[in-house]
C-alpha positions as CSV (number, residue, x, y, z in Angstrom):
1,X,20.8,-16.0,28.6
2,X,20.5,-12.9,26.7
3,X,17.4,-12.1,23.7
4,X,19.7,-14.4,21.9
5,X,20.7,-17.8,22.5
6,X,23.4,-20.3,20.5
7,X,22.5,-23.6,20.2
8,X,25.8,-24.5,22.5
9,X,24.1,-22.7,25.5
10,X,20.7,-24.2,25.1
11,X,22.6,-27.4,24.9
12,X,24.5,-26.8,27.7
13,X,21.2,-25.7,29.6
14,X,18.6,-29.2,28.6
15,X,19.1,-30.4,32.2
16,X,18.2,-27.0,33.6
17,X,14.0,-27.2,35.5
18,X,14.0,-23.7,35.1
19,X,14.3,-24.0,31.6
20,X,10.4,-24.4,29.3
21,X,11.3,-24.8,25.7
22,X,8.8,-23.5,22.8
23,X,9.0,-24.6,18.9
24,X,6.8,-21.5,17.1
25,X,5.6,-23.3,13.7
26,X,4.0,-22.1,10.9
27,X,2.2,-24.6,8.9
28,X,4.3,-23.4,5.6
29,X,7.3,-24.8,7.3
30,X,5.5,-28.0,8.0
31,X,3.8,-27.7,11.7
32,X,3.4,-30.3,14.1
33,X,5.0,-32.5,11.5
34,X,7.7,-31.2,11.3
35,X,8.3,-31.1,14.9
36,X,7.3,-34.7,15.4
37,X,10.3,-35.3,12.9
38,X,12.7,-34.0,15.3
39,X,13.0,-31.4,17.8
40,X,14.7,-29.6,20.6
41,X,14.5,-32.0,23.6
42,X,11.7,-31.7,26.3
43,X,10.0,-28.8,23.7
44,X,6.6,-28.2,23.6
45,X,5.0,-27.6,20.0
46,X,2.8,-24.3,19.5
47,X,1.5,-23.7,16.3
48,X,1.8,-20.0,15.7
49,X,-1.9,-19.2,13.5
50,X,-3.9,-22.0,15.4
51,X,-3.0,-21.1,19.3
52,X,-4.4,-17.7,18.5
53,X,-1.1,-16.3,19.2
54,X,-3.1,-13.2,17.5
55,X,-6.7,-12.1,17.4
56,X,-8.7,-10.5,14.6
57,X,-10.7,-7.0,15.7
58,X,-12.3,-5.0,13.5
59,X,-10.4,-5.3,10.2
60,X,-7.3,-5.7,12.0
61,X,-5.9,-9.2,12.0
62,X,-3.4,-9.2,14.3
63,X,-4.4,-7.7,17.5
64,X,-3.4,-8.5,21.2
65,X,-5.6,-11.9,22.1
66,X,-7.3,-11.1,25.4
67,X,-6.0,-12.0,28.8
68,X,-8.2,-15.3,29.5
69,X,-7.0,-16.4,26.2
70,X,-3.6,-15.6,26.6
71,X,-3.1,-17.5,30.2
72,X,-5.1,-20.3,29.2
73,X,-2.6,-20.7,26.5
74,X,0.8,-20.4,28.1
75,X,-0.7,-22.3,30.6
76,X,-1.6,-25.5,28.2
77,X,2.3,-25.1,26.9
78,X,3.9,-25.7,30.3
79,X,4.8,-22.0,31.4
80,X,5.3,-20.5,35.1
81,X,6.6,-17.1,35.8
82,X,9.7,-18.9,37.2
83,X,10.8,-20.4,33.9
84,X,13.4,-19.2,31.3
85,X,11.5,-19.7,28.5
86,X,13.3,-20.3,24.9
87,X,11.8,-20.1,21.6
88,X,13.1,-22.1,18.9
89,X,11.9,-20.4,15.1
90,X,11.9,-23.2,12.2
91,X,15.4,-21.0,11.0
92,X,13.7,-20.9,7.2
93,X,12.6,-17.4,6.3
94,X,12.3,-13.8,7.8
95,X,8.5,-14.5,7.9
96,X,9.5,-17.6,9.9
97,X,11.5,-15.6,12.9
98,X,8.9,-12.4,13.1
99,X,6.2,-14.9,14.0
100,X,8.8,-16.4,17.5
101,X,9.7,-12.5,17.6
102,X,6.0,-11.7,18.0
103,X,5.6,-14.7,20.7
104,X,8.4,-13.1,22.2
105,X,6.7,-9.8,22.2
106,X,3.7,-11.2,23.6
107,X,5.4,-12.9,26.9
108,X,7.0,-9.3,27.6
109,X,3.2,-8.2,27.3
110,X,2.1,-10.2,30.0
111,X,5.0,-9.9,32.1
112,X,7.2,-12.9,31.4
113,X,10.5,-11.8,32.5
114,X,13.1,-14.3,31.0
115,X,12.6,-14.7,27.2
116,X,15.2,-15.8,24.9
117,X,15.1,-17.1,21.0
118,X,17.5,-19.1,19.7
119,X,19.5,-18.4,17.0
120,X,19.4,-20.4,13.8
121,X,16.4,-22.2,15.0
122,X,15.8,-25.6,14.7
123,X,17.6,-25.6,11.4
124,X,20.6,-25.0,12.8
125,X,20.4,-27.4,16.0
126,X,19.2,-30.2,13.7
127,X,22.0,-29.7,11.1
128,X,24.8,-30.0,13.8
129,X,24.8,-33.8,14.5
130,X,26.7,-32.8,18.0
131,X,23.0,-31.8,19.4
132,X,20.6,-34.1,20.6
133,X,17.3,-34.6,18.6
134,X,14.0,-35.8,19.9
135,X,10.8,-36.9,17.9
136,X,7.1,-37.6,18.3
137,X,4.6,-35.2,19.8
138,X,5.0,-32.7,22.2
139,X,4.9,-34.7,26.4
140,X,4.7,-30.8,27.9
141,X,2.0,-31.3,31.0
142,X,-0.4,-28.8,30.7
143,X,-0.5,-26.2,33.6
144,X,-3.2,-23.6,34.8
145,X,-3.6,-20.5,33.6
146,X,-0.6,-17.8,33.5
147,X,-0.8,-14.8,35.9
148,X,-0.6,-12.5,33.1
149,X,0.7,-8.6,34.4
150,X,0.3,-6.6,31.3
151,X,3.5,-4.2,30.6
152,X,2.2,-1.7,28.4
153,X,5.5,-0.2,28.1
154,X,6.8,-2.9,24.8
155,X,3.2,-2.2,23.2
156,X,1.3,1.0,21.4
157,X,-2.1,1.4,21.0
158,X,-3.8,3.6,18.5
159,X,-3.5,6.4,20.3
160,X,0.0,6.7,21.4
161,X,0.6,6.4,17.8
162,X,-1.5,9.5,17.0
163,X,0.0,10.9,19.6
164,X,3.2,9.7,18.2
165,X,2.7,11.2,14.9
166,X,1.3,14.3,16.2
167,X,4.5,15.0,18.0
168,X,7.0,13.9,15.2
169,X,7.9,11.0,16.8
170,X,9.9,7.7,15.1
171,X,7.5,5.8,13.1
172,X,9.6,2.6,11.5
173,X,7.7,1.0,8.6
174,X,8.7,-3.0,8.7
175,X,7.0,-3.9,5.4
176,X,8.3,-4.3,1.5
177,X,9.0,-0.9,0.0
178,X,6.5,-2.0,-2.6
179,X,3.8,-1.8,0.8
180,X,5.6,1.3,1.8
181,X,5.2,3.4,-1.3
182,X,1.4,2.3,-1.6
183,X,2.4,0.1,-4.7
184,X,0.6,-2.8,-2.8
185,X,-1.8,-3.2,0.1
186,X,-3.0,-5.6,2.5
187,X,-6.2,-7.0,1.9
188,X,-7.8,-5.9,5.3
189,X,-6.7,-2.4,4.6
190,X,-9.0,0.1,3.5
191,X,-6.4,1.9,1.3
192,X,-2.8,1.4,0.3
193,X,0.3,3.6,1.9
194,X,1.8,4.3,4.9
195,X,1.7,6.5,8.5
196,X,3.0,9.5,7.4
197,X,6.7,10.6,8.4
198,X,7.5,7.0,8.9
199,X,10.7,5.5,7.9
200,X,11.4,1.9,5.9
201,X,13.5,-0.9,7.8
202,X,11.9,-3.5,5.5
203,X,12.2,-6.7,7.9
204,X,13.2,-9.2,5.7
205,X,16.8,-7.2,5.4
206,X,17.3,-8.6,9.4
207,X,17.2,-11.7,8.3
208,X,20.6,-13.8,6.7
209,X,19.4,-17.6,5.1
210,X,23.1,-18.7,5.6
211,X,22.7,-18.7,9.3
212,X,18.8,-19.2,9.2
213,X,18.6,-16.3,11.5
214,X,19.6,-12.8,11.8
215,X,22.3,-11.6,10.9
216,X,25.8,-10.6,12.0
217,X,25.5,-7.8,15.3
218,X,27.5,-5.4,13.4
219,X,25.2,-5.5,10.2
220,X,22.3,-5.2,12.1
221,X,23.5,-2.0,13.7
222,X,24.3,-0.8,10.0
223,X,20.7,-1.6,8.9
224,X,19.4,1.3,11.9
225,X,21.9,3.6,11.2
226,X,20.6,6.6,10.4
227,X,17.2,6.7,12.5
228,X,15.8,9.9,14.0
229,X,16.8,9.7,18.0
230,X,14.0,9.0,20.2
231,X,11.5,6.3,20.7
232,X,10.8,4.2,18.3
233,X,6.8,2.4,17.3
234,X,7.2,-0.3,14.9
235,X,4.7,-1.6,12.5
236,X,3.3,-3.4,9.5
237,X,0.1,-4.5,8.2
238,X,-0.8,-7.1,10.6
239,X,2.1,-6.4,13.6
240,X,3.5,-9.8,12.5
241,X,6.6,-8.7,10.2
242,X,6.9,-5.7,12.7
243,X,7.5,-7.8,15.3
244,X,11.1,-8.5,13.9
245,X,11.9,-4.5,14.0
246,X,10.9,-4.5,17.4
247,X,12.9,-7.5,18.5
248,X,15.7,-6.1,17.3
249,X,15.5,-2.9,18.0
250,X,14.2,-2.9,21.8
251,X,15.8,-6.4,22.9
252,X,19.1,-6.6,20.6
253,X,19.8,-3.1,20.4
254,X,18.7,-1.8,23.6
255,X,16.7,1.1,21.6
256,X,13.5,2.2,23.3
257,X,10.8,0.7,20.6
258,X,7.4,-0.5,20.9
259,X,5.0,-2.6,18.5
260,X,1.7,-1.6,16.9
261,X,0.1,-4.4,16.7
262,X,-2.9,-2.9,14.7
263,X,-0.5,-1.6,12.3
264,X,-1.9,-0.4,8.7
265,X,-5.0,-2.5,8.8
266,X,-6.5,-0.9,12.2
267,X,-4.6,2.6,11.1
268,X,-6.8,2.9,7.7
269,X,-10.3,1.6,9.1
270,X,-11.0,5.3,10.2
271,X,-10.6,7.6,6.8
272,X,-9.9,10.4,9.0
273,X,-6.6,9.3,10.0
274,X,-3.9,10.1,6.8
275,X,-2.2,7.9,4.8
276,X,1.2,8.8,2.4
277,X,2.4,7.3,-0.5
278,X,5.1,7.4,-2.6
């Protein structure tokens, strides 16, 4: 299985051991309720704001958990190194897909190999009456903890983006261009704007509501043409929305990009760091 999976091949691949399925849910698209209504057989349910999938430092409200917390939690949802794991987004929103794209981000963090999301989501598996649907609460057995082995190389930290911007290197902006021009901030940021030099690939353009997923290969190609060669750091406010640059970038792609996960509301806590707007 590639980044992307169709429902046909997870369907073709329910009997496999190897195989640990994850619904992501936000609780706007109805959380464990709506997975109790039906789900993805032999899924385990993780809600994406209360499993701590992201930690608050600082100002910065969406920052790398720690490892204890990390391996305690893929742990508790079933997961070996062994396992292909497949995440399953609600298939209702762009907002919806960044948060499985920053799950997925965060297994590639610690070292989980075989990581997959699959397309459409649970809207489209549900939809297609050829699928089988299960209901009630997640009957995942809790594991010990993961054997997390951090891979630095999907992730930057403050100071490879300094570097970054010091050297002229690909900055990619995931945000509204309302955030981007400093027309609006985020509320844990100390001032509105952007990292300076950095280019707009507002998320929410990856994502098509007719397929409740992203969108065609080719149009996502068109969406990057254009950018600077080179690495790539995406961004955000929170290193949430960013998450979906990244995804597609670095796994669908196959262009070199890593995720700040501080993003705008760790980059504006120091003043001495600029900001542009406009």
């Amino acid at each position: 299985m590639g980044p992307l999976v169709s429902p046909a091949e997870l369907a073709s691949a329910l009997d496999d051991n190897g195989l640990r399925i994850i619904e992501v849910r936000l609780a706007a698209d109805g959380g464990a309720h709506a997975f109790a209504a039906g789900h993805v057989p032999g899924a385990a349910f993780s809600d994406y704001a209360a499993d701590g999938w992201r930690r608050k430092i600082g100002n910065a409200p969406g920052k790398v958990p720690d490892e204890a917390h990390l391996a305690s939690l893929l742990g508790r949802l079933g997961i070996i190194p062994a396992h292909h794991v497949v995440l399953v987004p609600s298939g209702t929103s762009a907002n919806d897909l960044a948060a499985s794209a920053r799950v997925y981000f965060t297994l590639k963090l610690v070292g989980h190999e075989a990581v997959s999301i699959l397309d459409g989501g649970s809207a489209a598996w549900l939809s297609d009456p050829a699928f089988p649907v299960e209901q009630g609460e997640s009957r995942v057995k809790p594991l010990g903890p993961y054997p997390v082995r951090w891979n630095g190389a999907v992730r930057a930290e403050i100071a490879e983006v300094e570097a970054a911007l010091a050297a002229g290197g690909l900055i990619v902006d995931a945000r509204s261009p309302a955030y981007f021009e400093g027309r609006e901030k985020a509320g844990e940021a100390r001032v509105a704007g952007r990292i300076p030099g950095a280019v707009n690939r507002d998320y929410a353009g990856l994502f098509d509501p007719a397929r409740h997923g992203l969108k065609a290969p080719e149009a996502l190609v068109a969406y990057f043409a254009g950018l600077p060669e080179g690495e790539a750091i995406a961004y955000c406010n929170t290193g949430h929305t960013a998450a979906l640059d990244w995804f597609v970038l670095n796994e669908v792609l196959g262009r070199k990009t890593r995720l700040y996960d501080g993003s705008m509301t760790e980059w504006t806590e120091d003043a001495s760091r600029p900001v542009e707007n406009g």
